[in-house]
N, C-alpha and C positions, 0 to 999 in steps of 0.2 A: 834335608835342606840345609845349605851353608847358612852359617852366620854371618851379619851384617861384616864383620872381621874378616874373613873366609871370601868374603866375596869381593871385597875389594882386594885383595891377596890375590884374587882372579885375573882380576882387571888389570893391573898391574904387571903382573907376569905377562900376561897376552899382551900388555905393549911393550916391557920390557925384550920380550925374547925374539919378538917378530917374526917372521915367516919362516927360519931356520934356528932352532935353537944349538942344533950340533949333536944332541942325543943318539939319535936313531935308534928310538924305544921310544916304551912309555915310564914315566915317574910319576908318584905318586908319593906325596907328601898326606900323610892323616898325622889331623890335630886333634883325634879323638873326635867326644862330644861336639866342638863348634864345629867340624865339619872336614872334610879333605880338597886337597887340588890336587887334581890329574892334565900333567904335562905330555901332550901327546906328539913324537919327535918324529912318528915315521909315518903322520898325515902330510900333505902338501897343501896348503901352508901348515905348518906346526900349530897346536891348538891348545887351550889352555880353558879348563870347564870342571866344573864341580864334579869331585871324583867316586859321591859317593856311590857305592853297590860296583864299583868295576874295576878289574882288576888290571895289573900292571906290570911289566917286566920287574920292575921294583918297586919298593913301596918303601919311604920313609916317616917312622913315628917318632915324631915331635914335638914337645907344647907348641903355642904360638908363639907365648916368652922368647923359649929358646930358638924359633926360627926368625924373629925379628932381628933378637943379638945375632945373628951371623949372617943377615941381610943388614945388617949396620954394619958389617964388618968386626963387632966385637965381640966373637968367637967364631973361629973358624969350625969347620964339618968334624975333622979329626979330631982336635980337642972335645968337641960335643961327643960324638962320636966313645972315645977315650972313656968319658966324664959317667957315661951311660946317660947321656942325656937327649940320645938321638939311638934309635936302632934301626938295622936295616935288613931288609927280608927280600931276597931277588937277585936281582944282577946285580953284585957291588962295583961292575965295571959303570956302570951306569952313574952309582952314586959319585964315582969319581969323577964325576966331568959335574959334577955338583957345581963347584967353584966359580968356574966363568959366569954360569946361570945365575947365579945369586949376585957375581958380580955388573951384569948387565940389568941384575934389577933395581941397587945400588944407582943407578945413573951413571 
């Protein structure tokens, strides 16, 4: 079960990304212990639901910390990334298209 944190991270993305995130995979963000979101890009509409137990074209591990600061824009993926502050396990074509996603959740 997600954390109260984790779950609005949910909710969030699901309106942030809307029926087309541009994927076409699935991603999966694990924040550890509080919990994961699994972004699913090659449902129609795109879906956004608690990731844990299932797996993913990729999977990104993240604190929350550090996934907040680059959902604020203050630190991008590569710098995390770089910093070993982000690691990525899957399709890193996927992790690439990161960007827009974080920025459309951004407002």
């Amino acid at each position: 079960m997600a954390s109260p944190q984790v779950q609005e991270i949910i909710t969030q993305m699901g309106t942030a990304i809307g029926d087309n995130s541009g994927l076409g995979g699935t991603l999966k963000f694990d924040f550890g212990e509080p919990g994961s979101v699994l972004i699913d890009g090659k449902s129609t509409p795109n879906t956004v639901s608690d990731g844990d137990g299932k797996n993913a074209d990729c999977t990104i591990s993240v604190s929350l910390d550090t996934f907040e600061k680059m959902v604020k824009g203050e630190l991008d993926g590569t710098s995390a990334f770089m910093q070993g502050k982000l690691r990525v396990a899957g399709d890193m074509g996927l992790a690439m298209k990161l960007s827009p996603i974080l920025q459309k959740a951004r407002g």
